[in-house]
C-alpha angles and dihedrals in degrees: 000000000000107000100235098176124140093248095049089051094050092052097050083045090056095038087050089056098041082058089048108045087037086055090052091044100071126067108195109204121201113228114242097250093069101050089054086054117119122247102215125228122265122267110251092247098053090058123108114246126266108264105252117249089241100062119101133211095231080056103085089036093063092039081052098053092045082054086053097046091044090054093047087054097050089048094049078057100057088045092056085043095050099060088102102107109218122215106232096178120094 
């Protein structure tokens, strides 16, 4: 069983300040060698797809706004689902 006394509590409130002021305590600078590294380039592989000549813009608009039909109505379903009133009292 979990110790719940006041002293325990006290001691997990305390250890739980100590990481938080001990993690806002330290700045870790990069060296400046690090930052003038090169990021090298993708493999091509790695690499998205060119975007096919028949794809429209208004594509992937319409695509969006079925995905957002399709989540209201779910939800419209969960609020018809959730009518059930649950006793939380014991």
């Amino acid at each position: 069983m979990l110790n719940t006394s006041p002293a325990w509590r006290l001691k997990l409130m305390l250890a739980v300040l100590c990481a938080h002021m001990s993690a806002c305590s330290t700045t870790y600078d990069l060296p400046a060698s690090a930052s003038a590294l090169p990021v090298p380039a993708l493999p091509r592989s790695a690499r998205q797809p060119e975007q096919p000549a028949q794809c429209l813009p208004t594509c992937s608009a319409n695509a969006a706004s079925d995905d957002e039909n399709w989540r209201n109505s779910l939800m419209k379903a969960m609020g018809q689902a959730s009518t059930v009133k649950l006793d939380t009292t014991r």
